[in-house]
C-alpha positions in Angstrom: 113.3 115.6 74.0 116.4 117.3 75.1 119.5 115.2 76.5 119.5 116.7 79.5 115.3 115.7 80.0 116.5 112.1 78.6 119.5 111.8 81.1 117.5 113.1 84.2 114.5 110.8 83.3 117.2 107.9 82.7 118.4 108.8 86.8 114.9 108.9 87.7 114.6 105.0 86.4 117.9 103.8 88.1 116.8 105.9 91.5 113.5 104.3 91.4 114.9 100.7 90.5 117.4 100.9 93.1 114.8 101.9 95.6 112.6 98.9 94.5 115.4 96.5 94.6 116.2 98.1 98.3 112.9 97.4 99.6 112.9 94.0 98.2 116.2 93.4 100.2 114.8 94.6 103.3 111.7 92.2 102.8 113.6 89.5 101.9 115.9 90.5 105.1 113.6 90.2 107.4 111.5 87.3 106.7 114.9 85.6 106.7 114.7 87.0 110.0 111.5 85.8 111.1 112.3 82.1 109.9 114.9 82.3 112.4 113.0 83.6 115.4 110.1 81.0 114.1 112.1 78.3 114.3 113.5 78.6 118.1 109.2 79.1 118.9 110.2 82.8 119.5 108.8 84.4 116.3 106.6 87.8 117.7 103.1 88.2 117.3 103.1 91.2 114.8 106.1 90.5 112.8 104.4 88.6 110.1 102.0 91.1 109.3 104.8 93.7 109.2 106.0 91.7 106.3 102.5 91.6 104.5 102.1 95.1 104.9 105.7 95.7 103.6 105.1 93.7 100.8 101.7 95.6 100.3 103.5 98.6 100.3 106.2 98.1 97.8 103.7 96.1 95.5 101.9 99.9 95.7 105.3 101.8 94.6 105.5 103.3 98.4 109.1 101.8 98.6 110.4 103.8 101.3 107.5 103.3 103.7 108.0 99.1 103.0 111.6 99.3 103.8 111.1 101.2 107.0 107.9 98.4 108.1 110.4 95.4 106.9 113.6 96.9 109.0 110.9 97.1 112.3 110.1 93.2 111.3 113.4 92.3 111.1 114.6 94.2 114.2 111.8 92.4 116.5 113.0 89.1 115.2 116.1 90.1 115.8 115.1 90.9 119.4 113.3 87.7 119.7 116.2 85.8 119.0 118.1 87.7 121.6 115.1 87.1 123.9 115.3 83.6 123.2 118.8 83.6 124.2 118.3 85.9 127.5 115.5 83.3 128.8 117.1 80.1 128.1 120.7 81.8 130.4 118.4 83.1 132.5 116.4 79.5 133.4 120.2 78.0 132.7 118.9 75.5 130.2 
């Protein structure tokens, strides 16, 4: 094996590692999400199973496609918490 196979297969490892610890990150990010909008009693209806199926998807080595579903989770509990936020100023509580 040449050193140029050896260091491009060596690239391909760290690439692929990165890209596993990325969507691991972005799972991680937005359960830690979810908590929070579960917590207030504003937690989504689909957000959990955007998770699963993120987690699903990394567990199957289709890394990119879990860090795209787990930044959608984390963006609608994101927007639930601002929901949250917008009805409770809205009713003045």
């Amino acid at each position: 094996m040449s050193i140029k196979q050896l260091a491009g297969m060596a690239l391909g490892i760290v690439l692929s590692t990165s890209v596993f610890a990325s969507a691991d990150k972005a799972i991680s990010n937005a359960e830690s999400a979810r908590k929070a909008a579960a917590q207030i009693g504003y937690e989504w209806r689909d957000t959990g199973k955007l998770i699963k199926k993120a987690r699903e998807l990394a567990a199957a080595g289709k890394n990119e496609q879990a860090i795209a579903l787990a930044k959608k989770a984390e963006k609608q509990s994101l927007d639930a918490v601002q929901q949250y936020h917008s009805e409770k100023k809205r009713f003045g509580q």
